[in-house]
VEXZA-385075 format. One record per atom (N, C-alpha, C): residue in three letters; x, y, z; atom name. Coordinates in nm, 2 decimals. Atoms other than C-alpha are relative to their C-alpha. Example, Ala and Ser with C-alpha at 12.3 -4.5 7.8 and 13.67 -1.06 7.14 Angstrom:
# residues 2
- ala,0.09,-0.12,0.00,N
- ala,1.23,-0.45,0.78,CA
- ala,0.09,0.12,0.00,C
- ser,-0.09,-0.11,0.00,N
- ser,1.37,-0.11,0.71,CA
- ser,-0.08,0.11,0.08,C
***
This chain:
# residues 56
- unk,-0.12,0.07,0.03,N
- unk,6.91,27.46,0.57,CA
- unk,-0.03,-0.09,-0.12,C
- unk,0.02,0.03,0.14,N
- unk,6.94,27.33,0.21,CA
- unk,0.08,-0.17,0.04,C
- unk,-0.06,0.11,-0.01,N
- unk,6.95,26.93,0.21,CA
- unk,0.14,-0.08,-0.10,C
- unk,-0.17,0.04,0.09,N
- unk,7.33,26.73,0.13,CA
- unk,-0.01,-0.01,-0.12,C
- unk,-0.04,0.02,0.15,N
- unk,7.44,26.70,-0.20,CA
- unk,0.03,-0.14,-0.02,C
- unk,-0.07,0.13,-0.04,N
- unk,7.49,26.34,-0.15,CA
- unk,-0.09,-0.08,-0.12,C
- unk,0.04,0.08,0.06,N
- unk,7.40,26.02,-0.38,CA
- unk,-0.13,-0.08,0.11,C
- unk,0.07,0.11,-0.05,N
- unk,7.09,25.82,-0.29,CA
- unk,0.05,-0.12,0.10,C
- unk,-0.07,0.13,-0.02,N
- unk,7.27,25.51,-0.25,CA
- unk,0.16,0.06,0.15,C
- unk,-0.10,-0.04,-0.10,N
- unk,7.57,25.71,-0.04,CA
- unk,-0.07,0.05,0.14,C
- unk,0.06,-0.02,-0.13,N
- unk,7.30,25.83,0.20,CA
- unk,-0.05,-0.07,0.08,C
- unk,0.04,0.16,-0.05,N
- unk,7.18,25.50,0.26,CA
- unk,0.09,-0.04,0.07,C
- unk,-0.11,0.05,-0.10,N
- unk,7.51,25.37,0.37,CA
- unk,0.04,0.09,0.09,C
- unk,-0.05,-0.07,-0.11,N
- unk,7.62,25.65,0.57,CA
- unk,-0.12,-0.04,0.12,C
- unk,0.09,0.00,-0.18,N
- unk,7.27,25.64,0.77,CA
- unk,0.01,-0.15,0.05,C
- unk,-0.04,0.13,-0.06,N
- unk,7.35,25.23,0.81,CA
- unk,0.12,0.01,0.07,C
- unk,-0.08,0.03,-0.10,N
- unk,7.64,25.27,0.92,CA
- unk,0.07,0.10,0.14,C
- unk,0.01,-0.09,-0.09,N
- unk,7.61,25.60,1.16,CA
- unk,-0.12,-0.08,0.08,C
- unk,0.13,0.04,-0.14,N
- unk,7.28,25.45,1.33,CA
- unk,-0.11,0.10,-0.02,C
- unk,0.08,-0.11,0.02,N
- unk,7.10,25.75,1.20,CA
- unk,-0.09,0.01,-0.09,C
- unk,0.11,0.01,0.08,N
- unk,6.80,25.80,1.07,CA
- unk,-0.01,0.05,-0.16,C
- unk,-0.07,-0.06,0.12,N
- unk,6.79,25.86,0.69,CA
- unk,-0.02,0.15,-0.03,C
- unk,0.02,-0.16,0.03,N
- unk,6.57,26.17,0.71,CA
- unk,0.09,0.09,0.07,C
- unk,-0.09,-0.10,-0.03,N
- unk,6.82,26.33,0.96,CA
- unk,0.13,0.01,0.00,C
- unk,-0.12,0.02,0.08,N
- unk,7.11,26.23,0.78,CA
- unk,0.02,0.09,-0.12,C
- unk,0.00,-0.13,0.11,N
- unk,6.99,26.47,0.51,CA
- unk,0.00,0.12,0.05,C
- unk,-0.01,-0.16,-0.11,N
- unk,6.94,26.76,0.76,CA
- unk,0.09,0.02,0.03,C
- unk,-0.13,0.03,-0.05,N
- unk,7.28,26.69,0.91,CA
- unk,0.04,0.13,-0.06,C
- unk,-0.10,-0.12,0.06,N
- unk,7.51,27.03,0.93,CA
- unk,0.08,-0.10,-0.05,C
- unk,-0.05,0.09,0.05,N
- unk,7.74,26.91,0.71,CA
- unk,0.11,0.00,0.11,C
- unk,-0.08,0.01,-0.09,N
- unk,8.00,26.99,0.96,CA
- unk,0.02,-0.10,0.10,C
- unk,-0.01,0.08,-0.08,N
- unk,7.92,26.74,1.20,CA
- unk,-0.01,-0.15,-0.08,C
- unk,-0.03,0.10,0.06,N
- unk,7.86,26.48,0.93,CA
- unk,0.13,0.01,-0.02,C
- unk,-0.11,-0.01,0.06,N
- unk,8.22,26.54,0.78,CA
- unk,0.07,-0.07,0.20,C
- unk,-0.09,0.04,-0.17,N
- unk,8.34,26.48,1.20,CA
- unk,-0.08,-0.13,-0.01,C
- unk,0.03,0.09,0.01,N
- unk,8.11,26.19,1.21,CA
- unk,0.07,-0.12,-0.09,C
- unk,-0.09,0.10,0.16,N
- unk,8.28,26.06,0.84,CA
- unk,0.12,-0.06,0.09,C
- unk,-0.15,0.05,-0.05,N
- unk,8.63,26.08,1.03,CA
- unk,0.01,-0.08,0.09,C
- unk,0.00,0.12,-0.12,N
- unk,8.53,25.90,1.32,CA
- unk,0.01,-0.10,-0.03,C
- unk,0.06,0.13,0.07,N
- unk,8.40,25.61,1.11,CA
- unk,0.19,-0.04,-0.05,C
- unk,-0.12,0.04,0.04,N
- unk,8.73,25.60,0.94,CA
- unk,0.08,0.00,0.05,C
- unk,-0.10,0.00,-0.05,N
- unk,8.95,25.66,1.20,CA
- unk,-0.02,-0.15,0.07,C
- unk,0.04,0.14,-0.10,N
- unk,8.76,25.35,1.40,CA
- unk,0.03,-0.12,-0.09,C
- unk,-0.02,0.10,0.09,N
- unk,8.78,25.15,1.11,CA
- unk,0.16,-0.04,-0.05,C
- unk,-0.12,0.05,-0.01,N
- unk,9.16,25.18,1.06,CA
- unk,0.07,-0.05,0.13,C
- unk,-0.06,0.05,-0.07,N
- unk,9.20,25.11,1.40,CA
- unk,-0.06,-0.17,-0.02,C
- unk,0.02,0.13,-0.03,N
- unk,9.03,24.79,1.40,CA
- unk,0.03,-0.07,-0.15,C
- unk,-0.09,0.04,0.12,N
- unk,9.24,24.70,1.03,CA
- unk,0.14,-0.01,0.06,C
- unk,-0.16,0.03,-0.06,N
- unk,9.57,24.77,1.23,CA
- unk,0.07,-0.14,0.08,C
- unk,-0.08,0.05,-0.05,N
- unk,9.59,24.48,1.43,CA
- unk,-0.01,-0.14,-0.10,C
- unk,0.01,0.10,0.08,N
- unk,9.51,24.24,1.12,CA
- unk,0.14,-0.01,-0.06,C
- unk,-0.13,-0.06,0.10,N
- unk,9.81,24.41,0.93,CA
- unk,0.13,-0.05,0.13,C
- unk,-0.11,0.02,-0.07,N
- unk,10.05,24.35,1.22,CA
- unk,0.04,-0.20,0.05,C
- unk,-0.05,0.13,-0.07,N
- unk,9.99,23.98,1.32,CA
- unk,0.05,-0.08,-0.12,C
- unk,-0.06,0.10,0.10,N
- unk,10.09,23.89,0.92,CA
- unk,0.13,0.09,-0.04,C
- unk,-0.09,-0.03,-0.05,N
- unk,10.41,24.06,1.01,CA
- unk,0.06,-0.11,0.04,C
***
């Protein structure tokens, strides 16, 4: 398995803010990173939603 195509600097933060180690952050099918990406993002708009509603 041929390692991600990813930026230095972009593999850094993803493995900070997954918990994952950097070398098998490069291993990673991309498949499960790309599901891991959405999670991050879907968690993060939820915990932006209730900021956006209480200046409502």
């Amino acid at each position: 398995m041929k390692p991600l195509q990813i930026s230095p600097e972009t593999a850094i933060a993803l493995s900070k803010k997954l918990g994952v180690p950097l070398e098998h952050l490069m291993h990673m099918p991309q498949h499960i990173l790309m599901q891991k990406i959405a999670e991050l993002a879907k968690a993060d708009a939820a915990d932006e939603t209730p900021a956006k509603e209480d200046k409502q």
